[in-house]
C-alpha positions in Angstrom: 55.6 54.2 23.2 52.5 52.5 23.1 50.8 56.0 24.1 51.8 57.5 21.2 50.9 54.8 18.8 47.2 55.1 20.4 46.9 58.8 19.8 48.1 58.6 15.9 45.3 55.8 15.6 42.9 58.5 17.6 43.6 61.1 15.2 43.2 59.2 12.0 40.4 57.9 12.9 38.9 61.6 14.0 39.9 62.6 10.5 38.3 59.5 9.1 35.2 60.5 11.3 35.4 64.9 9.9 35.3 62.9 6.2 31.6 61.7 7.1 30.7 65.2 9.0 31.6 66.6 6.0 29.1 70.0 5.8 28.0 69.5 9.4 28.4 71.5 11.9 29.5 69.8 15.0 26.5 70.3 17.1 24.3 68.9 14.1 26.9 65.6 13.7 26.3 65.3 17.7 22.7 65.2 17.6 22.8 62.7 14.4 24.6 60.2 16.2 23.7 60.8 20.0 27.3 62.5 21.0 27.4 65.1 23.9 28.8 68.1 22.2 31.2 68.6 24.8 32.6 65.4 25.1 32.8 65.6 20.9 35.0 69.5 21.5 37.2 67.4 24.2 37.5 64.4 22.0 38.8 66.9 18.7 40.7 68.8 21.4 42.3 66.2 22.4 42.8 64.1 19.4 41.1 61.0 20.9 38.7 58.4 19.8 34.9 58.0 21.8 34.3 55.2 23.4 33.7 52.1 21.1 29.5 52.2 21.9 29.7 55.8 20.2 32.1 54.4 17.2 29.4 51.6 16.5 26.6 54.9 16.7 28.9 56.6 14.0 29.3 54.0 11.8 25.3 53.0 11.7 24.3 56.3 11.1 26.9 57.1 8.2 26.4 53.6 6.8 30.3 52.7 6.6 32.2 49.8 8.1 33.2 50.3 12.0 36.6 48.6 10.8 37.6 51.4 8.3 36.3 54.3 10.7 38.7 52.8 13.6 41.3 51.4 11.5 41.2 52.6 7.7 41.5 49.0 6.7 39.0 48.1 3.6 36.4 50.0 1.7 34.7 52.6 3.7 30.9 51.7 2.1 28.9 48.8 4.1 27.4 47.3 1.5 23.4 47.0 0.8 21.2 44.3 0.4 
């Protein structure tokens, strides 16, 4: 049962992750944030998340809060000094 839990997280936070790639193309989001195109395909494919080091990538380079892109919990904007 705990499979199944795992991949609804995966997929929400893969939609959570196409919210930021908004007009990109998937090879462009890649290169932004250092993902192997093929692995990103397999990942969407597959409706699973990237490993954490590549979550912490995502998050830095879209400025939001690793917490909401893995979880959804609290406001998606890391806020500026």
């Amino acid at each position: 049962m705990a499979r199944k839990t795992d991949k609804v997280a995966g997929k929400a936070a893969l939609e959570r992750i196409s919210l930021l790639k908004e007009n990109l193309s998937l090879a462009e989001f890649c290169y932004r944030v250092g993902w192997n195109y093929r692995a990103a395909q397999k990942s969407y494919l597959r409706k699973s998340l990237p490993d954490s080091e590549l979550l912490v990538k995502i998050a830095s380079a879209f400025r939001v809060d690793l917490k909401w892109l893995v979880t959804g919990e609290i406001d998606p904007l890391v806020a500026t000094a």
